[in-house]
C-alpha positions in Angstrom: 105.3 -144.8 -144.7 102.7 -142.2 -143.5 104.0 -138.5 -144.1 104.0 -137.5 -140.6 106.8 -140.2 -140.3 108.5 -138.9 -143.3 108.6 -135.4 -142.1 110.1 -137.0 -139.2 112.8 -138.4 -140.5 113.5 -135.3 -142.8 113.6 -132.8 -140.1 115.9 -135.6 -137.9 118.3 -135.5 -141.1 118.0 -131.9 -141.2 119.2 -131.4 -137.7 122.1 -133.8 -137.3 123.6 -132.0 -140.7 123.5 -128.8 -139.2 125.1 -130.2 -136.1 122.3 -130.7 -133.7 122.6 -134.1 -131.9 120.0 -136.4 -130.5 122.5 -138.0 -128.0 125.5 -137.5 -125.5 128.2 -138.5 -128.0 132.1 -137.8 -128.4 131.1 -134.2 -129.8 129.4 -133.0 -127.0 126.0 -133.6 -124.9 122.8 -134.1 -126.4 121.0 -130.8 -127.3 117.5 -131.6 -128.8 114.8 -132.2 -126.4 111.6 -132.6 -126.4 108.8 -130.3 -125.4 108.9 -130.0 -121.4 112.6 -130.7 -121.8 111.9 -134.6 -122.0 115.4 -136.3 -122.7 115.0 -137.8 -125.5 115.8 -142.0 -126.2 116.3 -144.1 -129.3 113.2 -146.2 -127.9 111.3 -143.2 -127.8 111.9 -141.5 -130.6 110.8 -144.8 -133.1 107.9 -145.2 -131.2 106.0 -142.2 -132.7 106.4 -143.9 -135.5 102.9 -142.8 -138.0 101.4 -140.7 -135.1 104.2 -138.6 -134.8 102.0 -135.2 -133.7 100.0 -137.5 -131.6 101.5 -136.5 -128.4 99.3 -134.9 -125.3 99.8 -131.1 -126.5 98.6 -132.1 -130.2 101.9 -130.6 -131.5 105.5 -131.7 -131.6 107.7 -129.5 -130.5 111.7 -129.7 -130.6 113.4 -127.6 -128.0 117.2 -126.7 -129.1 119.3 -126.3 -126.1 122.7 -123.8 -126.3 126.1 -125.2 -125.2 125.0 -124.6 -121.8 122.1 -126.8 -122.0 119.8 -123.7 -121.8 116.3 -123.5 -124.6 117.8 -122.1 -127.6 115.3 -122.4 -130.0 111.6 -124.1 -130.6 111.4 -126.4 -133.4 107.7 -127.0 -134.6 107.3 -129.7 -137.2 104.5 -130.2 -138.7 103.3 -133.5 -141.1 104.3 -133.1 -144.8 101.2 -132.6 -146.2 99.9 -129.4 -143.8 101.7 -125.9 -143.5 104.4 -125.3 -141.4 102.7 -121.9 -140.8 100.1 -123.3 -139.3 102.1 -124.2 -136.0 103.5 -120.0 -135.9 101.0 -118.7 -133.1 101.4 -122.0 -130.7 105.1 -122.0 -131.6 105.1 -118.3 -130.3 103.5 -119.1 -127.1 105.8 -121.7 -126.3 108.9 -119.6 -127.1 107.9 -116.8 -125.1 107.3 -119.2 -122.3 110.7 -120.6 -122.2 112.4 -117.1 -123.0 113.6 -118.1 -126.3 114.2 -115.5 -129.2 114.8 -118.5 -132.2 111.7 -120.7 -133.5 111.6 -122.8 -136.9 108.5 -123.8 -138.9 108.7 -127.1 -140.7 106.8 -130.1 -142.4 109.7 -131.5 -143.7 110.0 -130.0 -147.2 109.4 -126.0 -146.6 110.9 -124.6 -143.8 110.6 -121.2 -141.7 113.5 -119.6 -139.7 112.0 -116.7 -137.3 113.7 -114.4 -135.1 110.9 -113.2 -133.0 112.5 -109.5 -132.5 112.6 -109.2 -136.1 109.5 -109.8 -137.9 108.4 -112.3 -140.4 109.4 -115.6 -140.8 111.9 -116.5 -143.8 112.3 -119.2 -145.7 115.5 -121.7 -145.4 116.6 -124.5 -147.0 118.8 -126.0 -144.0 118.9 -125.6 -140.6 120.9 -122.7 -139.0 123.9 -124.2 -136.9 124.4 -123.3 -133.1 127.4 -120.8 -133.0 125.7 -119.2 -136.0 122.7 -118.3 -133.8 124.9 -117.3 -131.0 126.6 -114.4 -133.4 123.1 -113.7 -133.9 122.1 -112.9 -130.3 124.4 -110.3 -130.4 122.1 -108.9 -132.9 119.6 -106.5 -131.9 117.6 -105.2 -135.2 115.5 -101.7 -134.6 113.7 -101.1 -137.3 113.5 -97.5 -135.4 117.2 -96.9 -134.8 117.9 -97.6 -138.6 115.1 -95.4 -139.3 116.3 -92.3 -137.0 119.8 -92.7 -137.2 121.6 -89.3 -138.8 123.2 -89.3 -141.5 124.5 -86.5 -142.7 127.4 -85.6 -145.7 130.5 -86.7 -143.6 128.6 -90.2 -142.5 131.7 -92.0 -144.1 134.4 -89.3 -143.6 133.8 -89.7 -139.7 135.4 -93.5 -140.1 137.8 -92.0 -142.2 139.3 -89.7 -140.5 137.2 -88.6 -137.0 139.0 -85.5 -136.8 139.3 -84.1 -140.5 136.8 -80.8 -139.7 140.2 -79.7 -137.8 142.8 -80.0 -140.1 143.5 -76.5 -141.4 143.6 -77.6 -145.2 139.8 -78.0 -144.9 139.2 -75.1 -143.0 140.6 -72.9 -145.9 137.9 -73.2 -148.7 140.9 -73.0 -151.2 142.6 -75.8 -150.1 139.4 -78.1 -149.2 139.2 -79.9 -152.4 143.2 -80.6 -152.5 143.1 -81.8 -149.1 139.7 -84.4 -150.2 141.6 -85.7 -153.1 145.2 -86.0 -151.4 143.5 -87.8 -148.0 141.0 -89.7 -150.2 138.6 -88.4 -147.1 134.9 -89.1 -149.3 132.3 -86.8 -148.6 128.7 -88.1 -149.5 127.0 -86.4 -152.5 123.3 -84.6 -152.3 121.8 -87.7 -153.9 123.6 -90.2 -152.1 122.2 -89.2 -148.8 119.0 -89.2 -150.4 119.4 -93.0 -151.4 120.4 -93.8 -148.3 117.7 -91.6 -146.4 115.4 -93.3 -148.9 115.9 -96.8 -147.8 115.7 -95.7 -143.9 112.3 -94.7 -144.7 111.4 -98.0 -146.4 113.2 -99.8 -143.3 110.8 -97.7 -141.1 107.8 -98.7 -142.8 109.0 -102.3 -142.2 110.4 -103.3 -145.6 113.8 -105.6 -145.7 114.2 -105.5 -149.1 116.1 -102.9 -151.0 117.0 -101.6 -154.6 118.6 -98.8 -156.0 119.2 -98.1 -159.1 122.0 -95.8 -159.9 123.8 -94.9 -162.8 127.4 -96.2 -163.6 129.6 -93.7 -162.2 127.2 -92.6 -158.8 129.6 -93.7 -156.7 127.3 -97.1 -155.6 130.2 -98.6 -153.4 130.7 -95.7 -151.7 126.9 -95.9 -150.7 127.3 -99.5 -150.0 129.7 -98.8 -147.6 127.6 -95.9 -145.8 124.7 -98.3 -145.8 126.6 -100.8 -143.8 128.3 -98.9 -141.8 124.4 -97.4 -140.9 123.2 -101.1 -140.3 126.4 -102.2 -138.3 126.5 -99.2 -136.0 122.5 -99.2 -135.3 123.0 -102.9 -134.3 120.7 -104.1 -137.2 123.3 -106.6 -138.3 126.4 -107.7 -137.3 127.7 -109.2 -140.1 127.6 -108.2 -143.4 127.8 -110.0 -147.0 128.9 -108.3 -149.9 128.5 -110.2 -153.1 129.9 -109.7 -157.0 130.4 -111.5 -159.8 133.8 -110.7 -161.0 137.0 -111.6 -159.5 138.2 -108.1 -160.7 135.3 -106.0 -158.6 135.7 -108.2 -155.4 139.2 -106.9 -155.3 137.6 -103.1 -155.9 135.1 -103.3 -153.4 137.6 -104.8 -150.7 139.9 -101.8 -151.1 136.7 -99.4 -151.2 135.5 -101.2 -148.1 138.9 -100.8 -146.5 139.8 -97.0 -147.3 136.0 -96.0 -146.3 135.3 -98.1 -143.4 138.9 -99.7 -141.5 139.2 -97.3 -138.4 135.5 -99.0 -137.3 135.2 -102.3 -138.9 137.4 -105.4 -140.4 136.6 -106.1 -144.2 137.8 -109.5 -145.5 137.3 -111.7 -149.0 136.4 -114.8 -148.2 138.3 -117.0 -150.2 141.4 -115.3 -148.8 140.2 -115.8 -145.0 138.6 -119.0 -145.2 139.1 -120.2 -141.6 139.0 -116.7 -140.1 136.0 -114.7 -142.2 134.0 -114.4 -138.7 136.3 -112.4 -137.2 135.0 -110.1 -139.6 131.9 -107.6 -140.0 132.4 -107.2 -144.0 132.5 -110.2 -146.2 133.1 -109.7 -149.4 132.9 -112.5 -152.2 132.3 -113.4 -155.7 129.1 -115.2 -156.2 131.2 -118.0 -158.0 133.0 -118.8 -154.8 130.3 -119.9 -152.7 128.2 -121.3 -155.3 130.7 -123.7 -156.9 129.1 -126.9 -155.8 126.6 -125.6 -153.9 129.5 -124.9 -151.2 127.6 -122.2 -149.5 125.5 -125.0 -147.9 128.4 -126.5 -146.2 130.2 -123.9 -145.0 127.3 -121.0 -144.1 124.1 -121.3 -141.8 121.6 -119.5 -143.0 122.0 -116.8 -140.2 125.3 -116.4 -140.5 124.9 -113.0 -142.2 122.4 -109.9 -141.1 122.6 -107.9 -144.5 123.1 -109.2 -147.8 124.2 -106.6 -150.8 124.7 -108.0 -154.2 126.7 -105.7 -156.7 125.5 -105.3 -160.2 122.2 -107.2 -158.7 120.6 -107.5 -161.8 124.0 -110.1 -162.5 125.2 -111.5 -159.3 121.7 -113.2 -158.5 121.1 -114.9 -161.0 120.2 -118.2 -162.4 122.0 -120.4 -159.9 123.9 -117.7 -157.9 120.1 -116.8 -156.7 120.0 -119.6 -154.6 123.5 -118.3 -152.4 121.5 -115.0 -152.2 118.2 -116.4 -151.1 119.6 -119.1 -148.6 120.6 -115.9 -145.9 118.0 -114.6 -144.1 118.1 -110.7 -143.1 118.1 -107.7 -145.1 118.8 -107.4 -148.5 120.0 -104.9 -150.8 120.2 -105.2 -154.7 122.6 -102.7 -156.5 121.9 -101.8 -160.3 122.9 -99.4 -162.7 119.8 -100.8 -165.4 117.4 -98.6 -165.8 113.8 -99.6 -165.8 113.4 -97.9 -169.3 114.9 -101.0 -170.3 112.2 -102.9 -169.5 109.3 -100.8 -171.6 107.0 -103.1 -173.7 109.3 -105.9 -172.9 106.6 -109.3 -172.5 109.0 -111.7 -170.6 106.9 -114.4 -172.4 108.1 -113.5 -175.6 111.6 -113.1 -174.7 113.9 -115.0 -176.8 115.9 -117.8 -174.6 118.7 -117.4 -176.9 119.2 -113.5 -177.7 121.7 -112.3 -174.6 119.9 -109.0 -174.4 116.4 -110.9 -173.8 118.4 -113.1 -171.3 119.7 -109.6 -169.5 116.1 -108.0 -170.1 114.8 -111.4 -167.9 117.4 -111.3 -165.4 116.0 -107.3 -164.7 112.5 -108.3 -164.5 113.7 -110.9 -161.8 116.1 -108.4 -159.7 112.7 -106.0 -159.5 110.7 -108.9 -158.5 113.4 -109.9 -156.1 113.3 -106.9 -154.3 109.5 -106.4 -153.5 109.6 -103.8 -156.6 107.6 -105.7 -159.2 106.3 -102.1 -159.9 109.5 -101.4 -161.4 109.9 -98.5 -158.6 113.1 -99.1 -156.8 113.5 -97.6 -153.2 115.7 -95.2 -155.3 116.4 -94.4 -158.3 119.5 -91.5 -159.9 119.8 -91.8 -163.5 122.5 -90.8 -166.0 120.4 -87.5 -167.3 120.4 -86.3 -163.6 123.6 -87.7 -163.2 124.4 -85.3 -166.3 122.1 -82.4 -165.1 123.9 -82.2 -161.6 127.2 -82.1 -163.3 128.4 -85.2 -161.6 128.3 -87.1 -165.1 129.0 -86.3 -168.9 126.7 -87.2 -171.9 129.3 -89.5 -174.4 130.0 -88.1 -177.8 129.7 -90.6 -180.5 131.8 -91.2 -183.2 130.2 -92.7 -186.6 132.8 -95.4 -188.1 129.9 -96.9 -190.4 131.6 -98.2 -194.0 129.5 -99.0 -196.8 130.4 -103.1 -195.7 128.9 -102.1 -192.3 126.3 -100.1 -192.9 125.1 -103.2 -195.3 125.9 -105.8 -191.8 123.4 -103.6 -190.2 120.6 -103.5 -192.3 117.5 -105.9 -192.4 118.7 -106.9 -195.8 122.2 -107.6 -195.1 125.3 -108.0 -196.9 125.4 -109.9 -199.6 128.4 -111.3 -201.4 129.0 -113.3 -204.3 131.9 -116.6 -203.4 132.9 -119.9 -204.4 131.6 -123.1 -203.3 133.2 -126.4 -203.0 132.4 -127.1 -206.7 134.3 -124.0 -207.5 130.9 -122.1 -208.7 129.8 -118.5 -207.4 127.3 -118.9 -205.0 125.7 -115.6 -203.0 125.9 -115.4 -199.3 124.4 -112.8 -197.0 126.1 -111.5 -193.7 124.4 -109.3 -190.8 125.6 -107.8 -188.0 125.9 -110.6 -186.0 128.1 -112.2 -188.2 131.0 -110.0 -188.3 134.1 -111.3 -186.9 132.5 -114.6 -186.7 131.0 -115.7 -190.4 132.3 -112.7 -192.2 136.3 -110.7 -191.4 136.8 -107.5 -193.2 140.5 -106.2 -192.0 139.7 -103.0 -194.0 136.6 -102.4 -191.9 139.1 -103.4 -189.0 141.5 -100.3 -190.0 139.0 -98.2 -190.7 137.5 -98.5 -187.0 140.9 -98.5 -185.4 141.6 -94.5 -188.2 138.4 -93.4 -186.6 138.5 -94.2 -182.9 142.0 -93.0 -182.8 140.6 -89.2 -184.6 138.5 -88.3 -182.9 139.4 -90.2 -178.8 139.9 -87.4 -176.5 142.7 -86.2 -175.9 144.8 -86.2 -172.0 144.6 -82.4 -170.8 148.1 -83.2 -169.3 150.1 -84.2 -172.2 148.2 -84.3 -175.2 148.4 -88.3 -175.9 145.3 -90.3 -176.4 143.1 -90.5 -173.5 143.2 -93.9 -171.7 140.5 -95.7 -173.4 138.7 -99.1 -173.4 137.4 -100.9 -176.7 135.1 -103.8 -176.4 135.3 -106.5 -179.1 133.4 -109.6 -180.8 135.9 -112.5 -179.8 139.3 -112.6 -178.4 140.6 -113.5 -181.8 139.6 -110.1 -182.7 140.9 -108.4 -179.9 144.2 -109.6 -180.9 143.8 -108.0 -184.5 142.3 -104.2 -183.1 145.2 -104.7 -180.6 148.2 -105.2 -183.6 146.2 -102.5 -185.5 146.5 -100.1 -183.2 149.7 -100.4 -182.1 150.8 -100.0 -185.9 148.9 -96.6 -186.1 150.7 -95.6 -182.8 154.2 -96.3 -184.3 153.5 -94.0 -186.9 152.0 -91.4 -184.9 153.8 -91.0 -182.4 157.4 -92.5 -183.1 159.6 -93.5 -180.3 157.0 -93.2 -177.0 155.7 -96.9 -177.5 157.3 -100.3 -177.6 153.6 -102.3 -179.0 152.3 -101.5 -175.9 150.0 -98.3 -176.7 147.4 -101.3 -176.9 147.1 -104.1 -174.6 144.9 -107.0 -175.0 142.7 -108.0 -172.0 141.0 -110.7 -172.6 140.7 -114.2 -170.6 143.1 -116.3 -172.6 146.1 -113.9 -172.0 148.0 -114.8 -168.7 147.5 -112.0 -165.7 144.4 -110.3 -167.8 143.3 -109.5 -164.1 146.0 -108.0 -162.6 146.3 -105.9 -165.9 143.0 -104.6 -165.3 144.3 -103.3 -162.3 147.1 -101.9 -163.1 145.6 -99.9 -165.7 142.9 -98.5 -163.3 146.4 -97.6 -161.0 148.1 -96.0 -163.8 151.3 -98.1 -164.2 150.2 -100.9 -167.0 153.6 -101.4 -168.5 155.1 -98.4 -166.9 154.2 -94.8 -167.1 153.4 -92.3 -169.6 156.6 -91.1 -171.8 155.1 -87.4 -173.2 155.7 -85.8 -169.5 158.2 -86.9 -166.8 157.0 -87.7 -163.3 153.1 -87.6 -164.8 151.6 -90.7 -163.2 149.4 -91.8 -166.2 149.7 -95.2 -167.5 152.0 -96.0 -170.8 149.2 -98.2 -172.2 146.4 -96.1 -173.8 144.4 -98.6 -175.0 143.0 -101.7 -173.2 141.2 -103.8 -175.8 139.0 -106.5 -174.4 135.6 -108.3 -174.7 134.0 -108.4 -171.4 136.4 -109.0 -169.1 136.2 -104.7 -168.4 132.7 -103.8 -168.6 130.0 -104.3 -165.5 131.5 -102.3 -162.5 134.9 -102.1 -163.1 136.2 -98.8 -162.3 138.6 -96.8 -163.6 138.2 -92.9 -163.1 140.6 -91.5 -165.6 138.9 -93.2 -168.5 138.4 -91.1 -171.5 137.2 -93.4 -174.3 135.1 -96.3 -175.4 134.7 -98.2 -178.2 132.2 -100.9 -179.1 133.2 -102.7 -182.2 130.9 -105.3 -182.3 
């Protein structure tokens, strides 16, 4: 078979999956035609057979027709072997002759979705349905509006609350920062107006791809939302996609998205609004969920969404999960809190396909090249020492719980131990870091981390109990052990205020670990505090875990951190 008759019969495959249909059937009228709007026939159709471009114009054009039988969009297809670029300027033409917006570029194997008030094309991997395209004619991108649009420090407060600058609470000075916390009213940040003013300025120069990389802490989400809420309002998307990949920041940015953005726009998760997510202009999903499968080819089109953001980019695209980020065409933002520093004299050739900080140090080097910032210049940048320098973030104080046993795990020598075979005869072994609480258990190196974290953790400026804290450990088997160690210590220190619950254990094998994580971040994980009545601090100090709490999750009381592994 010749490969103009196998691009053929690709593109014909393509089109009746995405719902287009050849013929008048049961679902509806036909609405593909052919170039001149020729009806197309069965006959017809096989009889281009191997000289399927060989038709009187010396291109084969599709013309998609809407549901009222009016040109939709131009449909070039080119033979499998040639470019489907080479077909864009005649493709053009005939679109702008039949008033049509919509044209894609295909041989078969690559294709090309272009909205011609947009810019370039984009490459897709299935055709975009019809009522997908029709949410899309209500968008209008401006590369100019987004560009010009002013955004000033009460961007988001405006949704909030449209009316807050009269409220007498903020017209006293005194009682302006009581009346921001009490109303949760969020007012943007020097350097938050800067990232956003930052990426209005790429946007002008034509870019649609975006990257900012903040420090954990900047308030991202908040930006997010004033990002969307710039794109939705300047009619350069009407739909938005907001991706993670944890079950326990979908929830976060959901509520975020709600208490910044609800008086102007609905916010959904998808997995909770399956049959109803379009009614929405905020999408918000794990990842996971759409990529299970490869689901997200059977229930999106490719233009279903105008702007794309994935959380914790450097995470949430990649391996697999790339391929739900790349299917959507539009505008793209990438949100990290990775530093390029972490990247210095790092030879991704060399990288170790085992070591999980060479596998984060690849997945970096992709989210740069991803975002048209191979330079390893994002379109912003804050980091933690200006972060610290503007007094908007602290500098950690570290404690030193090194034994002797430890100190020995860590060297390049390791530690080495003298123990009994099978044959009952001594036999020396040697343990490094990467062994403990996997090869080698020390429950006196256990205690002695648990003495030390607990005298030196920070204390609540309330009440005087530990400050809530988080500590990070090697397996879940060992989370159990800090957890009983530490709720032992607490007994002793502090008889009467705890029931074993000073430490929880959050970990993935324990049943509601997620909702714990929340309840912590809300202050009531197993109740309240006991050393002050009425003071809404949670009872639990301590949530021990592996990495069920770490990327994104967001808890703003949080004192301490351990890493004991």
């Amino acid at each position: 078979m010749s490969s103009e008759a196998q691009s053929r019969i690709k593109i014909n495959r393509l089109l009746e999956k995405a719902g287009w249909r050849f013929f008048d059937s049961e679902e509806g009228s036909a609405n593909i035609t052919l170039e001149g709007h020729t009806k197309l026939t069965k006959k017809y159709i096989d009889a281009f057979g191997e000289d399927f471009e060989e038709i009187s114009s010396g291109f084969m054009d599709f013309l998609l027709l809407d549901e009222r039988g009016f040109p939709f969009i131009v449909l070039e297809a080119k033979a499998e072997e040639k470019n489907p670029l080479d077909g864009k300027e005649q493709a053009r033409r005939y679109a702008n002759s039949q008033n049509v917006r919509f044209v894609i570029l295909s041989n078969g194997n690559l294709h090309y979705f272009w909205d011609l008030e947009r810019g370039n094309p984009e490459v897709i991997t299935e055709f975009p349905k019809l009522d997908s395209l029709q949410h899309r004619l209500k968008f209008k991108p401006s590369p100019r509006r987004l560009a010009e649009e002013i955004v000033e420090d009460d961007y988001i407060a405006l949704s909030q609350n449209p009316y807050f600058k009269t409220d007498p609470r903020w017209l006293d000075p005194e009682q302006r920062a009581n009346f921001l916390s009490d109303t949760g009213i969020r007012i943007l940040r020097k350097y938050q107006k800067e990232a956003i003013h930052a990426l209005q300025k790429s946007a002008g120069e034509g870019h649609d791809r975006f990257l900012f990389e903040m420090a954990t802490g900047t308030g991202k989400t908040l930006i997010a939302a004033a990002v969307i809420k710039l794109f939705l309002k300047t009619g350069n998307a009407n739909r938005v996609l907001f991706l993670v990949d944890r079950l326990a920041l979908e929830d976060q940015a959901f509520k975020n998205f709600v208490k910044y953005l609800s008086n102007d726009y609905l916010t959904v998760i998808y997995k909770e609004n399956r049959d109803d997510w379009r009614k929405a202009e905020i999408v918000v999903s794990t990842v996971q969920s759409l990529s299970f499968d490869n689901k997200f080819l059977r229930l999106f089109s490719p233009t279903d969404f105008d702007l794309i953001i994935s959380d914790e980019a450097h995470r949430s695209i990649n391996g697999n999960s790339r391929a739900v980020f790349e299917y959507f065409v539009g505008y793209k933002l990438g949100l990290t809190a990775t530093p390029k520093d972490y990247l210095k004299h790092i030879d991704p050739n060399e990288l170790s396909q085992n070591d999980p900080r060479a596998w984060e140090r690849r997945q970096l080097l992709d989210t740069y090249t991803t975002f048209g910032c191979d330079s390893g210049e994002p379109t912003f940048r804050y980091s933690l020492l200006e972060g610290v320098r503007d007094d908007f973030l602290i500098n950690p104080v570290v404690a030193d719980a090194r034994t002797e046993v430890t100190t020995q795990l860590l060297s390049d020598e390791g530690y080495a131990v003298l123990m009994q075979n099978e044959e009952n005869e001594d036999e020396e072994q040697t343990f490094y870091h990467r062994d403990f609480e996997k090869k080698f258990f020390s429950e006196l190196t256990n205690g002695i981390f648990c003495k030390t974290f607990l005298e030196n953790a920070l204390r609540d400026p309330i009440t005087g109990e530990i400050g809530k804290g988080i500590i990070f450990c090697v397996s879940q088997n060992h989370a159990s052990k800090i957890a009983q160690i530490l709720n032992l210590f607490a007994d002793k220190m502090f008889p009467g205020k705890y029931n074993s619950d000073f430490a929880v254990q959050i970990t993935s094998d324990i049943p509601n670990a997620q909702q714990y994580t929340k309840n912590f971040a809300n202050n009531n994980l197993n109740g309240h505090t006991r050393f002050l009545e009425g003071y809404k601090s949670s009872k639990t100090r301590i949530c021990v875990t592996v990495g069920m709490m770490t990327t994104g999750y967001d808890c703003q009381d949080l004192l301490n951190l351990a890493m004991l592994r």
